[in-house]
N, C-alpha and C positions, 0 to 999 in steps of 0.2 A: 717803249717797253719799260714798264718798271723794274727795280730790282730790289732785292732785300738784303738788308744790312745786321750782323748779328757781330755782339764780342762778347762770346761764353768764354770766361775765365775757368779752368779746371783746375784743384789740386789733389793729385793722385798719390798716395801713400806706399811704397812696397816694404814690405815687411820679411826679416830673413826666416827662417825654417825656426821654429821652435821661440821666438822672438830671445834666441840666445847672441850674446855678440860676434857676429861675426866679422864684419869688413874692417880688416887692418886700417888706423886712421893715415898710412900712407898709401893704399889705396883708392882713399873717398874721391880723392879730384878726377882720379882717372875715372872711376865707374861713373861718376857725374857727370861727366864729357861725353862720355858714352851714352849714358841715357837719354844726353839732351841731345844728342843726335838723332837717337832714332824717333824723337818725337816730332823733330823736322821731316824727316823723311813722309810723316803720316799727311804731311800737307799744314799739321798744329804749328805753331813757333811756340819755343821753348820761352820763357821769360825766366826760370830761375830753378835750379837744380840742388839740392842740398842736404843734409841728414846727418846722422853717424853710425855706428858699427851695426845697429839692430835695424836702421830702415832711412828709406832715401825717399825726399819729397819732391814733388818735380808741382811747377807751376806754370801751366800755359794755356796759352790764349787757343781756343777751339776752332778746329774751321769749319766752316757751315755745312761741307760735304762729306765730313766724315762721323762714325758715330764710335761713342763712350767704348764698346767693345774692344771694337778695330784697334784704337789707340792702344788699347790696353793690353789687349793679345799682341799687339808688334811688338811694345816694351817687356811684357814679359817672356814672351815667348825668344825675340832675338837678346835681352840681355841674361835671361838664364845660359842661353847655348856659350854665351862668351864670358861670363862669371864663371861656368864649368872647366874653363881652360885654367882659371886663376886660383891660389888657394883660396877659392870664396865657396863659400856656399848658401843660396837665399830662393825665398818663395813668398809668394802671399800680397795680395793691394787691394786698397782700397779704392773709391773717387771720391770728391765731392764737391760742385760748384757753390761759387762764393757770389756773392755781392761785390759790386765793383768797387765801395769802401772798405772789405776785407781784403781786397789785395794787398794793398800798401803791408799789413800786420802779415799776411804770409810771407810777403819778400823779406821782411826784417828774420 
């Protein structure tokens, strides 16, 4: 039986309410940790999490059974409910798949 082999790299953008600053820079490592969580959870691995006050860029490698949406409704949908607990406030992302030689320039 054959099988098929795929590595779509993703990098997804969320952007906070108003693109005003919001997330205190003691903050960012926790909401990153958090993000990169729940992009695990989608079945994606996370490969790099990062941003400042106005938005957080997450970059990871895609898995073949899930789709653009999904990912994106988990992340935004469970990290709004728990930014709500925080004095944060944020909304709003992008996607967009890169080229395997773009990686390397998102990770820096």
């Amino acid at each position: 039986m054959s099988q098929s082999l795929s590595k779509i790299y993703l990098h997804i953008v969320f952007h906070v309410k108003n693109t005003s600053p919001r997330i205190e820079e003691e903050h960012w490592e926790r909401v990153h940790n958090y993000i990169g969580g729940l992009v695990n959870t989608t079945g994606c691995h996370v490969l790099r999490v990062g941003g400042v006050e106005n938005h957080v860029h997450v970059l990871l490698m895609f898995s073949k059974t899930e789709t653009v949406a999904h990912v994106v409704e988990e992340m935004k949908r469970n990290s709004s409910r728990w930014i709500k607990t925080m004095p944060l406030r944020g909304a709003g992302s992008s996607a967009k798949s890169l080229a395997l030689a773009s990686k390397s320039i998102v990770e820096e």
